[in-house]
ZADO-1210 file (C-alpha; in nm, 4 decimals, padded with zeros to 6 digits):
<atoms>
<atom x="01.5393" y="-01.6183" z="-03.0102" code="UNK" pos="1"/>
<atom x="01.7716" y="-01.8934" z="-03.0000" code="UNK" pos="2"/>
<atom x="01.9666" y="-01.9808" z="-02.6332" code="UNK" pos="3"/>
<atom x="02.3267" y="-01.8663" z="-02.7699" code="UNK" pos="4"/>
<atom x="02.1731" y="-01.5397" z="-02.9043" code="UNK" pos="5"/>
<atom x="02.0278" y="-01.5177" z="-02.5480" code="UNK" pos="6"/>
<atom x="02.3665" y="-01.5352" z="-02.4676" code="UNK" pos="7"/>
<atom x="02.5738" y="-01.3490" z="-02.6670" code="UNK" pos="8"/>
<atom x="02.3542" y="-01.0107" z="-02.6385" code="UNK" pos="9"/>
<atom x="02.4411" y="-00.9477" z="-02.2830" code="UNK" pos="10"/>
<atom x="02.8377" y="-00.9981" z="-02.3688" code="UNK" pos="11"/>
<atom x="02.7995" y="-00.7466" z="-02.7108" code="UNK" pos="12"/>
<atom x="02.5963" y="-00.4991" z="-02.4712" code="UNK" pos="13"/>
<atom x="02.8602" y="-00.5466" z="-02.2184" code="UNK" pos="14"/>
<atom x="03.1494" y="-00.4960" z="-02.4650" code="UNK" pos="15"/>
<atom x="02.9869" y="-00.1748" z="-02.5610" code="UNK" pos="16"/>
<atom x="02.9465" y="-00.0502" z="-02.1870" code="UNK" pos="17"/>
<atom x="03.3110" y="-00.1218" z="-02.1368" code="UNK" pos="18"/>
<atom x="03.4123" y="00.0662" z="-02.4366" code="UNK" pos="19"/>
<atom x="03.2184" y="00.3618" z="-02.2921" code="UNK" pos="20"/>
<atom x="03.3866" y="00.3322" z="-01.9610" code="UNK" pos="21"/>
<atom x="03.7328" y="00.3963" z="-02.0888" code="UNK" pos="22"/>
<atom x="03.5977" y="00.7244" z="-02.2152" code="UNK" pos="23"/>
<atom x="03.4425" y="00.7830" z="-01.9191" code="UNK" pos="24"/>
<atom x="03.8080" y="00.7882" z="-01.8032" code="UNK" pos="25"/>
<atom x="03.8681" y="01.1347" z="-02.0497" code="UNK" pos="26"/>
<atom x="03.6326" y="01.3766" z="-01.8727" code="UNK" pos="27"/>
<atom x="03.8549" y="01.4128" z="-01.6237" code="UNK" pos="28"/>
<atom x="04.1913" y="01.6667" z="-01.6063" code="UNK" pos="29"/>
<atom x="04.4599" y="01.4125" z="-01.5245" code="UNK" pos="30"/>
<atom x="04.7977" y="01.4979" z="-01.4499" code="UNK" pos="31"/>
<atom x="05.0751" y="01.2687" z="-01.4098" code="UNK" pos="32"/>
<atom x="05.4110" y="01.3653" z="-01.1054" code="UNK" pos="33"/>
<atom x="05.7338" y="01.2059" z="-01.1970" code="UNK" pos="34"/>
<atom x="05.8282" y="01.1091" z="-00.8098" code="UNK" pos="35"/>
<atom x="06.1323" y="00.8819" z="-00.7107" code="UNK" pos="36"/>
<atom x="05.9871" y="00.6057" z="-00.7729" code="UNK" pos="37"/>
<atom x="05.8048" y="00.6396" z="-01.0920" code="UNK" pos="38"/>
<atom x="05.4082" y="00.8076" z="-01.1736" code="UNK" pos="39"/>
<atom x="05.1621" y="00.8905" z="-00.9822" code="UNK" pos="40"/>
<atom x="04.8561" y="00.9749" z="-01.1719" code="UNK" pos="41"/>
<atom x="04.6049" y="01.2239" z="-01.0287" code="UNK" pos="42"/>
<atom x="04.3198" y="01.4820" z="-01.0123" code="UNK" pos="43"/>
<atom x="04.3866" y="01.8680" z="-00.8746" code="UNK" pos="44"/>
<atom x="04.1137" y="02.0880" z="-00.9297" code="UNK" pos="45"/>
<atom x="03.9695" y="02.3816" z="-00.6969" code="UNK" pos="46"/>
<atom x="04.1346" y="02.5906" z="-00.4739" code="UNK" pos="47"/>
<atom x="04.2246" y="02.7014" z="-00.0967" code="UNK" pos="48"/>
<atom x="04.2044" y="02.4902" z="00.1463" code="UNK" pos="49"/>
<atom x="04.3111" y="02.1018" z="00.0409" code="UNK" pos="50"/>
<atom x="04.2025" y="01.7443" z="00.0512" code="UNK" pos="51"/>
<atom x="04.3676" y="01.4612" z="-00.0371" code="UNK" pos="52"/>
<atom x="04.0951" y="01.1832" z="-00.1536" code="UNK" pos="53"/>
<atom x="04.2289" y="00.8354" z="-00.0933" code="UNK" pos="54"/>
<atom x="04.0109" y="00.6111" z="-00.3355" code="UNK" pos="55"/>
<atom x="03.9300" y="00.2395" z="-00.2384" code="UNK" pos="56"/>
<atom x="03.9251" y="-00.1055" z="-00.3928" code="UNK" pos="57"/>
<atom x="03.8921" y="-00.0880" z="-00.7745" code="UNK" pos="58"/>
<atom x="03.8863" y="00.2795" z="-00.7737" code="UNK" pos="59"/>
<atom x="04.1405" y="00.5639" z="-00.9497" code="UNK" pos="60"/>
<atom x="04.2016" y="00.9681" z="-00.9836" code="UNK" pos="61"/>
<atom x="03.7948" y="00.9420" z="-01.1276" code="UNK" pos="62"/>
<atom x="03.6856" y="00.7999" z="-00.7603" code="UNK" pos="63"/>
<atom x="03.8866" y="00.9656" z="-00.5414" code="UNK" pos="64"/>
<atom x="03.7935" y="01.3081" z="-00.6935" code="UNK" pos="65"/>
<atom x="03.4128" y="01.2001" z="-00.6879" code="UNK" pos="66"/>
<atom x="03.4723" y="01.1058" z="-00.3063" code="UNK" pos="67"/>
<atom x="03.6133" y="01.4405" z="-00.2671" code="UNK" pos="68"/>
<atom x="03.4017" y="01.6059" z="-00.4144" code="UNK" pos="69"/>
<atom x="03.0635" y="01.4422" z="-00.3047" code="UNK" pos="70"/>
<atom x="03.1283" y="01.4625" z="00.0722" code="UNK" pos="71"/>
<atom x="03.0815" y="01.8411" z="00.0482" code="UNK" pos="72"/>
<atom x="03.4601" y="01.9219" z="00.0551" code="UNK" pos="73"/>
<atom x="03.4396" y="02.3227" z="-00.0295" code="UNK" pos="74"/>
<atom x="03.7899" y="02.3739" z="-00.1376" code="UNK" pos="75"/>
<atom x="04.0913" y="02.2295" z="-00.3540" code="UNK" pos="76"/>
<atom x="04.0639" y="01.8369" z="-00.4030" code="UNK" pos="77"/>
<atom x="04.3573" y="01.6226" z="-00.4855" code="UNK" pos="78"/>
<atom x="04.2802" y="01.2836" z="-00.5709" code="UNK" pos="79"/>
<atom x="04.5612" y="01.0413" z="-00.6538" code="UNK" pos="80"/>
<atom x="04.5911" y="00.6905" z="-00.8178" code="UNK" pos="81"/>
<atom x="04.7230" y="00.4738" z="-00.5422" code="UNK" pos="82"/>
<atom x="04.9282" y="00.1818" z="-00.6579" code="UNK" pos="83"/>
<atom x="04.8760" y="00.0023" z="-00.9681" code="UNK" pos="84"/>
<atom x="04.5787" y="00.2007" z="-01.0327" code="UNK" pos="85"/>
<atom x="04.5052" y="00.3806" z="-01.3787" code="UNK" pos="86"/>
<atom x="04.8190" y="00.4200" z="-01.4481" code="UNK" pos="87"/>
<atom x="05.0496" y="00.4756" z="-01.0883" code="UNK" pos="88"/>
<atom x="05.3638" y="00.2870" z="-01.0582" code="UNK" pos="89"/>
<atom x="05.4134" y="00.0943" z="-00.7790" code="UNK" pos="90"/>
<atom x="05.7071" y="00.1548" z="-00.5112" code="UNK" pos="91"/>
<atom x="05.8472" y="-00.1770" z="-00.3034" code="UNK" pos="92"/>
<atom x="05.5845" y="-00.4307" z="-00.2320" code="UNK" pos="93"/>
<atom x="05.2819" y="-00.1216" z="-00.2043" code="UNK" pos="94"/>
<atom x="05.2905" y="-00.1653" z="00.1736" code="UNK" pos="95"/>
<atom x="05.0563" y="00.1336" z="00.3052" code="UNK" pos="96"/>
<atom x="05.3760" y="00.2406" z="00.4793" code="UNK" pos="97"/>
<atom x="05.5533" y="00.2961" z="00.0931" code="UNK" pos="98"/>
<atom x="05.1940" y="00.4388" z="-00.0518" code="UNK" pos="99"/>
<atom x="05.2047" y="00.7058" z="00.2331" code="UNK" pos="100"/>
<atom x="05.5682" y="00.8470" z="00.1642" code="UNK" pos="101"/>
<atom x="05.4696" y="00.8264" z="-00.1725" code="UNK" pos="102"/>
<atom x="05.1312" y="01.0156" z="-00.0876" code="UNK" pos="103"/>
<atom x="05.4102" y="01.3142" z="00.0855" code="UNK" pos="104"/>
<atom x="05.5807" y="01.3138" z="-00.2244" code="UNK" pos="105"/>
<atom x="05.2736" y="01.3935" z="-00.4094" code="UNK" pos="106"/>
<atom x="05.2071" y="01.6713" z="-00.1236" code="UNK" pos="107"/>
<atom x="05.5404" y="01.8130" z="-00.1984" code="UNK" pos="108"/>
<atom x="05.5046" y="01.8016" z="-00.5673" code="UNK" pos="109"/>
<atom x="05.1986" y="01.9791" z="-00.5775" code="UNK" pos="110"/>
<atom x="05.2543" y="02.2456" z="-00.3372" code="UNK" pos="111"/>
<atom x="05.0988" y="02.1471" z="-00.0182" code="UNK" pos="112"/>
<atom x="05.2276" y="02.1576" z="00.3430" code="UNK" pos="113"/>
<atom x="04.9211" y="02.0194" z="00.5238" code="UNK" pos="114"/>
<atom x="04.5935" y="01.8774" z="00.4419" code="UNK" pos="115"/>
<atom x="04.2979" y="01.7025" z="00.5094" code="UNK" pos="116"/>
<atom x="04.2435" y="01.3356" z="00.4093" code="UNK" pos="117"/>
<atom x="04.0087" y="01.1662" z="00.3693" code="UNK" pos="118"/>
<atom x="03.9787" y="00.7673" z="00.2580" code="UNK" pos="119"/>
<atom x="03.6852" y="00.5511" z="00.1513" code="UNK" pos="120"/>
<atom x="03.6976" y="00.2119" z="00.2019" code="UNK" pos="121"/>
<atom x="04.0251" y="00.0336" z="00.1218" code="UNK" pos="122"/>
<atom x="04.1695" y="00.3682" z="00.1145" code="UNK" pos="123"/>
<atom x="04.1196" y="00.4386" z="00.5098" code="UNK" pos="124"/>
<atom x="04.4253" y="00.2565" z="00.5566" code="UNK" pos="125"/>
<atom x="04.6171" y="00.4558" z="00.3836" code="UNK" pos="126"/>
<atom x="04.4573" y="00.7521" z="00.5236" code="UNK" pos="127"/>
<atom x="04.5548" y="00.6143" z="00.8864" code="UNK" pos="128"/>
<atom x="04.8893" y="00.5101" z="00.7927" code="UNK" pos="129"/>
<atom x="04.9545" y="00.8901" z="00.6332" code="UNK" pos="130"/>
<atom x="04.8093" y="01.0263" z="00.9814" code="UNK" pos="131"/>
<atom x="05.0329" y="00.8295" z="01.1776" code="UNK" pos="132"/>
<atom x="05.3869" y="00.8446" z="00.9900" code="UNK" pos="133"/>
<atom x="05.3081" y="01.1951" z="00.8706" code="UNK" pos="134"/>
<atom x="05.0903" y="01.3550" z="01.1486" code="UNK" pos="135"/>
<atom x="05.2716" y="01.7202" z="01.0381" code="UNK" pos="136"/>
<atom x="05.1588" y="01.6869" z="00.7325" code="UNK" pos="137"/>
<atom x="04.8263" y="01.6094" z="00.8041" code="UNK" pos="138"/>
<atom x="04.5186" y="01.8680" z="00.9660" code="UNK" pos="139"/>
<atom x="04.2345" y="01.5728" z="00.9834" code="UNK" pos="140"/>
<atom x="04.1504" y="01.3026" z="00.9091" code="UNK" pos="141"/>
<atom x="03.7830" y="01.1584" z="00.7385" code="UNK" pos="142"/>
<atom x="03.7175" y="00.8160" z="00.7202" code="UNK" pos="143"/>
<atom x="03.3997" y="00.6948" z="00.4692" code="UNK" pos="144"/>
<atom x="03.2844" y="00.3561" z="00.5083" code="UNK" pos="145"/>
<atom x="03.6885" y="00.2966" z="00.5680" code="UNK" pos="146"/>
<atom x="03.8276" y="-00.0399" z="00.6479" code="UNK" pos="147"/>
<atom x="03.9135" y="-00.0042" z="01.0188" code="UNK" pos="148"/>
<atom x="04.1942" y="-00.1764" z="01.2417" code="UNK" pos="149"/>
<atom x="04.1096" y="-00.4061" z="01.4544" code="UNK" pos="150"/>
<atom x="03.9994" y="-00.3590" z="01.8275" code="UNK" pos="151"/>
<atom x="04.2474" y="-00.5341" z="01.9662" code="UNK" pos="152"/>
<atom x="04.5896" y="-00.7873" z="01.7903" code="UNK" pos="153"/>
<atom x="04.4748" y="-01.1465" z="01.6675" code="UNK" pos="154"/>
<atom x="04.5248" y="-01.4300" z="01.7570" code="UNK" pos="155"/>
<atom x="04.5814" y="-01.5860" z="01.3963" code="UNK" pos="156"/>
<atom x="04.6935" y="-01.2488" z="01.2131" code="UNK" pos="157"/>
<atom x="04.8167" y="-01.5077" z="00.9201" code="UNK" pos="158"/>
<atom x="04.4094" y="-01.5587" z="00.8483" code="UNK" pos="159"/>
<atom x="04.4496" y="-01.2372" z="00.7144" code="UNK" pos="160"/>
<atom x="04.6044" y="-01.3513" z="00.3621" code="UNK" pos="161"/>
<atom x="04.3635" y="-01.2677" z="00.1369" code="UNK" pos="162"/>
<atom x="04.1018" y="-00.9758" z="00.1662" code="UNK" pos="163"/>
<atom x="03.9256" y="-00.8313" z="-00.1477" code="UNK" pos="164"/>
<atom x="03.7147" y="-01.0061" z="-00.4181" code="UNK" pos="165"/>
<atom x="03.6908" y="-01.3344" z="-00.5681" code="UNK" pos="166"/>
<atom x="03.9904" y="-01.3460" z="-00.8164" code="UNK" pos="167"/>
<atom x="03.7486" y="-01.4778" z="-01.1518" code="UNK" pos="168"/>
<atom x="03.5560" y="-01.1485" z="-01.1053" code="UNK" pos="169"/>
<atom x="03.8610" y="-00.9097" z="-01.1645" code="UNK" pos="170"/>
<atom x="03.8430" y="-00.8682" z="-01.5661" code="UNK" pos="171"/>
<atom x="03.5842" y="-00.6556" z="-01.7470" code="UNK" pos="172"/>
<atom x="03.3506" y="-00.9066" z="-01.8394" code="UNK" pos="173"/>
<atom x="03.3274" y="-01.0887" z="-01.5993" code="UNK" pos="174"/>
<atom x="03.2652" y="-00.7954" z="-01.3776" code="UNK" pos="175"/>
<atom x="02.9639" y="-00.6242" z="-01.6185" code="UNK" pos="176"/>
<atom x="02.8029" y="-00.9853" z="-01.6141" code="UNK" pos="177"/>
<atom x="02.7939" y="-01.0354" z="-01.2483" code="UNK" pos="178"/>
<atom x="02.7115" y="-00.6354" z="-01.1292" code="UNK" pos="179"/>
<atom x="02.3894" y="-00.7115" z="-01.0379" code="UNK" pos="180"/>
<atom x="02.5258" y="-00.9438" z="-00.8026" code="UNK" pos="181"/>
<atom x="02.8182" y="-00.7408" z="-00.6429" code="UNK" pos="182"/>
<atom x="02.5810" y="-00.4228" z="-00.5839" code="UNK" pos="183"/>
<atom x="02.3345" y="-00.6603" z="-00.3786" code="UNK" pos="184"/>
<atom x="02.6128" y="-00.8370" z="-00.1513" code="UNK" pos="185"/>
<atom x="02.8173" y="-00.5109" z="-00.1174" code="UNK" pos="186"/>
<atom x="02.4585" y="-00.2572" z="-00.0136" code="UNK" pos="187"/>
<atom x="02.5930" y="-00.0948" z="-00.3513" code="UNK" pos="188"/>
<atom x="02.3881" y="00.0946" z="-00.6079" code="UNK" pos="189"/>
<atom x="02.4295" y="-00.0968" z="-00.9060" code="UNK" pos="190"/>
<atom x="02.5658" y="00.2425" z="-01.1331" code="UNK" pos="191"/>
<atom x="02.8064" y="00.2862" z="-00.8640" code="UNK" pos="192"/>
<atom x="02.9607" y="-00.1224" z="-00.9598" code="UNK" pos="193"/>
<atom x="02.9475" y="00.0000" z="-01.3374" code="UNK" pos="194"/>
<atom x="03.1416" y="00.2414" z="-01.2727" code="UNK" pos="195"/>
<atom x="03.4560" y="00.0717" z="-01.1039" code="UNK" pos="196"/>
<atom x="03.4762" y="-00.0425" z="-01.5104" code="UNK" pos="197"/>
<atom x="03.7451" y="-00.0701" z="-01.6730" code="UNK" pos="198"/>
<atom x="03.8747" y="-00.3189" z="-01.4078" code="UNK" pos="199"/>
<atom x="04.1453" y="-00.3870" z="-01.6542" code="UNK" pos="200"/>
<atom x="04.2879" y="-00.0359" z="-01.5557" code="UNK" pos="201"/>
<atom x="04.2218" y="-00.1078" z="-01.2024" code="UNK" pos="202"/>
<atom x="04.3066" y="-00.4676" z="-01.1266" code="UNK" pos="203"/>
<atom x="04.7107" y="-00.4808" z="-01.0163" code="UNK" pos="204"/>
<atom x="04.5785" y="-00.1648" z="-00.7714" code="UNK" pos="205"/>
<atom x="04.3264" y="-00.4226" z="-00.6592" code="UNK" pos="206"/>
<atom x="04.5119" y="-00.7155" z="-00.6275" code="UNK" pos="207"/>
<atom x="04.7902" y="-00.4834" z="-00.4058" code="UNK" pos="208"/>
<atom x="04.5024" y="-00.3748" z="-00.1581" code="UNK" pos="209"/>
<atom x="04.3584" y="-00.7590" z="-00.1369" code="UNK" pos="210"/>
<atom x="04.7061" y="-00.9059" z="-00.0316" code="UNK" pos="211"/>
<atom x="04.9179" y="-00.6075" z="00.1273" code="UNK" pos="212"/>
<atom x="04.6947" y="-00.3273" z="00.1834" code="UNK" pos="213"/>
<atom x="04.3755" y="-00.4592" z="00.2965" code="UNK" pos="214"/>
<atom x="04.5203" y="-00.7264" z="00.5683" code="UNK" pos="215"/>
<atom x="04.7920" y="-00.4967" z="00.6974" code="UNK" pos="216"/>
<atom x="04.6134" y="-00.3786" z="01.0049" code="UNK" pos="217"/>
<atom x="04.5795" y="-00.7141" z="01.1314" code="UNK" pos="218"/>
<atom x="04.9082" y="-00.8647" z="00.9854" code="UNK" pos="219"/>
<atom x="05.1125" y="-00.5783" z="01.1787" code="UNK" pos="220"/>
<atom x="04.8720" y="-00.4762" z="01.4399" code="UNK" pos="221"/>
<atom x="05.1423" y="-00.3374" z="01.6675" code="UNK" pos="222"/>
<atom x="05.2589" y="-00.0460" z="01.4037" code="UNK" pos="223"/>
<atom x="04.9086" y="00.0649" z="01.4320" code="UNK" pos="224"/>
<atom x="04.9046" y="00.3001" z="01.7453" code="UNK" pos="225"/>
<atom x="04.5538" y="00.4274" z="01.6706" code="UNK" pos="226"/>
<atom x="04.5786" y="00.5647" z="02.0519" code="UNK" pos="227"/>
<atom x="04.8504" y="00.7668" z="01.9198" code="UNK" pos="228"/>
<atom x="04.7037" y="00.9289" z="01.6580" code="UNK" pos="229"/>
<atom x="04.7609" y="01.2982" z="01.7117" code="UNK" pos="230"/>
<atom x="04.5134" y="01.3980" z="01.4748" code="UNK" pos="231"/>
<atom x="04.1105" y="01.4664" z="01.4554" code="UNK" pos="232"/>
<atom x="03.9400" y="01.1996" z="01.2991" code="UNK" pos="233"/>
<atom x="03.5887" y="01.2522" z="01.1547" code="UNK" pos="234"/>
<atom x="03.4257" y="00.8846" z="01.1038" code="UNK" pos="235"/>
<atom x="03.1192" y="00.8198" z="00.9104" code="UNK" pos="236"/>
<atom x="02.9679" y="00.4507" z="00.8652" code="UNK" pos="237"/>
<atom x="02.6092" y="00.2826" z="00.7748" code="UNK" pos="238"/>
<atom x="02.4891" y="-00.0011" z="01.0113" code="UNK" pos="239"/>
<atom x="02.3469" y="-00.1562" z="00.6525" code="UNK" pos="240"/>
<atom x="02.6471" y="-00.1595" z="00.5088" code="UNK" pos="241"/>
<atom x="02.7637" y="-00.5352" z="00.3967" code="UNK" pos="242"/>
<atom x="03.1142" y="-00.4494" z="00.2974" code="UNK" pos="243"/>
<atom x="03.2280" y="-00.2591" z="00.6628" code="UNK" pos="244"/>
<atom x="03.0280" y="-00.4299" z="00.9272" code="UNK" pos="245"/>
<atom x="02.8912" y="-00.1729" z="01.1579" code="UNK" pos="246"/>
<atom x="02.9316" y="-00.3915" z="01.4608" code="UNK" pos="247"/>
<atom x="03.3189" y="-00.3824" z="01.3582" code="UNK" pos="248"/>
<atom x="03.3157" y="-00.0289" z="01.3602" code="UNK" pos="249"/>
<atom x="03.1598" y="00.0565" z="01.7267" code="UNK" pos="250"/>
<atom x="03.4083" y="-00.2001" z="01.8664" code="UNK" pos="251"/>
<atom x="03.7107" y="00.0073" z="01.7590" code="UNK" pos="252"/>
<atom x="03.5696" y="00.3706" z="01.7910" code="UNK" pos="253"/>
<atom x="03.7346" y="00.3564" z="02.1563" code="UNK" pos="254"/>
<atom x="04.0756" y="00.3408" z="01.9743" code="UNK" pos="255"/>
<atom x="04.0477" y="00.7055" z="01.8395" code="UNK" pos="256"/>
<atom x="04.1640" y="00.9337" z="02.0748" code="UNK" pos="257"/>
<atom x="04.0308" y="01.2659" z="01.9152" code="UNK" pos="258"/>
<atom x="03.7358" y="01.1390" z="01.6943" code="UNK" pos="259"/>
<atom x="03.3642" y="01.2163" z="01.6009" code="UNK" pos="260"/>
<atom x="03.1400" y="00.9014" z="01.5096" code="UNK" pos="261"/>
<atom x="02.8553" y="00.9787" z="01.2797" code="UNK" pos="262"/>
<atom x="02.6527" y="00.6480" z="01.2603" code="UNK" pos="263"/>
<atom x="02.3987" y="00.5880" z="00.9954" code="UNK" pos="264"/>
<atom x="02.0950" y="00.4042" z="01.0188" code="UNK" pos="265"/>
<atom x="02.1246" y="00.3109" z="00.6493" code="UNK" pos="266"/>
<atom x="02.2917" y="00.4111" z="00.3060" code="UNK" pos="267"/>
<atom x="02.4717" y="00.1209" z="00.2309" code="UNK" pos="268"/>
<atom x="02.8260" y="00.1047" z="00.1798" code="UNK" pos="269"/>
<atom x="02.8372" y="00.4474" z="00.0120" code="UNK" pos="270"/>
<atom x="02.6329" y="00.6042" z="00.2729" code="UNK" pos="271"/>
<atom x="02.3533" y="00.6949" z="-00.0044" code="UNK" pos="272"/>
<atom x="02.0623" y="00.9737" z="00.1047" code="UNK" pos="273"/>
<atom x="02.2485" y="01.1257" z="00.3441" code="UNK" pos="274"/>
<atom x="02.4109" y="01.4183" z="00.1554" code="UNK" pos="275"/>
<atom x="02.2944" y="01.7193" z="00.3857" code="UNK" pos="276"/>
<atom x="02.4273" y="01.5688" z="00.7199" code="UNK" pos="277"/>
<atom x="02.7125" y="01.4371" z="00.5665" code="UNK" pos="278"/>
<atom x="02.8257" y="01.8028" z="00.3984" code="UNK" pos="279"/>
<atom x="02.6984" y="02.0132" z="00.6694" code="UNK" pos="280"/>
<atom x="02.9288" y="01.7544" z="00.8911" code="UNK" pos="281"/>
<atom x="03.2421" y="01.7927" z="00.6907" code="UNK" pos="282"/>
<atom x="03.2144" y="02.1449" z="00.7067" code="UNK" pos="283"/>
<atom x="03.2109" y="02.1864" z="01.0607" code="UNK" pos="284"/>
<atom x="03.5377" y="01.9575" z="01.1110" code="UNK" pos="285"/>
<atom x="03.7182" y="02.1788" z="00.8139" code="UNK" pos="286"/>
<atom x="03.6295" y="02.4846" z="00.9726" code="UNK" pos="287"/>
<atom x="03.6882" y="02.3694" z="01.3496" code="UNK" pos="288"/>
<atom x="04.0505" y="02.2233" z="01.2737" code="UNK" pos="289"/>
<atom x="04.1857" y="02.3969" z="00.9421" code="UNK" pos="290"/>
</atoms>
């Protein structure tokens, strides 16, 4: 085998897998709200009580509900495409303060008066920001492997510019190629990278969260009152993960006024082997504050 064939099997292979991920896309029951803005694409499925699933970095509807549904949630799971994901308009700039109104809107179109939250990741802002502009509209909150604020305001909050991936990795490709990669630095399983495919879908949501979203904690660290929070927070987080340093975490826990801390001794970034704890966990906080 000649050194371009070597090289062109891995792209037709990865062209393939790509095709298959927008497919992927199909098996799940997407609905699409008209708000004041523009569309919000999103999952609803089950029933009684509710959680709204707040999706992170290169994620959609199809992560959000699989969040939802995997942390043992026993009721109705709504699981919205934040900004310039899979199809969501954007409103303003896609501050975290203009994704949660947008997030009440969503509540009000579908129904709801209060519910839990939870958000993984990048979407733990969001889940924070929700809590603290909307605490009436919110029971609890759960935060998976979320991006936390800080323990106390920078001194150089403009360091915080840029904070997501490298920008050559955002296209399908190039992504596919290098997955091998991104599950090792991120404590990742490697189907769990393939499946953030089609970035193409994803990437505007991404690029949002890497320049608003993700830095916005530091940026404005004074319109995050995390001693204010008037809600329960449930907090879960891996001392292996690579993507939300553990070390990071225990220094803020002191912020939360109302919170339980379950630590992790591993699991990575998505907290793998740990289902029974983690559902049997969940439970208890639904059932304690619903």
């Amino acid at each position: 085998m000649t050194l371009s064939a070597m090289g062109v099997i891995p792209i037709v292979r990865g062209v393939k897998i790509i095709k298959q991920s927008y497919k992927q896309l199909e098996r799940y029951q997407v609905k699409t709200a008209d708000l004041s803005y523009g569309r919000m694409t999103y999952v609803d499925q089950g029933s009684g009580e509710t959680l709204l699933a707040l999706h992170g970095i290169f994620g959609g509807y199809d992560q959000g509900y699989e969040l939802g549904v995997n942390c043992g949630f026993p009721g109705r799971v709504i699981a919205p495409s934040r900004f310039g994901y899979l199809g969501s308009d954007v409103s303003g700039q896609g501050t975290p303060k203009e994704q949660a109104r947008a997030l009440v809107e969503l509540l009000d179109y579908s129904g709801v008066d209060k519910t839990f939250v939870i958000g993984g990741s990048a979407g733990g802002t969001h889940a924070i920001r929700l809590a603290l502009d909307f605490p009436e509209r919110v029971k609890g909150v759960i935060l998976y492997s979320s991006r936390m604020p800080l323990p106390k305001r920078p001194t150089k909050p403009m360091q915080y510019k840029y904070m997501g991936p490298p920008k050559f990795i955002c296209n399908d490709i190039a992504m596919y190629l290098l997955s091998p990669v991104v599950a090792m630095m991120t404590s990742t399983p490697l189907h769990s990278v393939m499946s953030i495919l089609p970035i193409e879908k994803r990437k505007a949501g991404a690029y949002i969260d890497s320049v608003i979203s993700n830095p916005d904690m530091a940026k404005n660290f004074d319109d995050y009152r995390i001693e204010s929070l008037t809600v329960p927070v449930l907090i879960f987080s891996a001392m292996d993960d690579r993507l939300i340093k553990f070390t990071d975490v225990e220094k803020v826990i002191r912020r939360f006024p109302n919170k339980v801390f379950v630590p992790f001794e591993n699991g990575g970034h998505l907290i793998v082997g740990h289902d029974v704890e983690i559902h049997n966990t969940v439970n208890e906080f639904i059932a304690r504050y619903r």
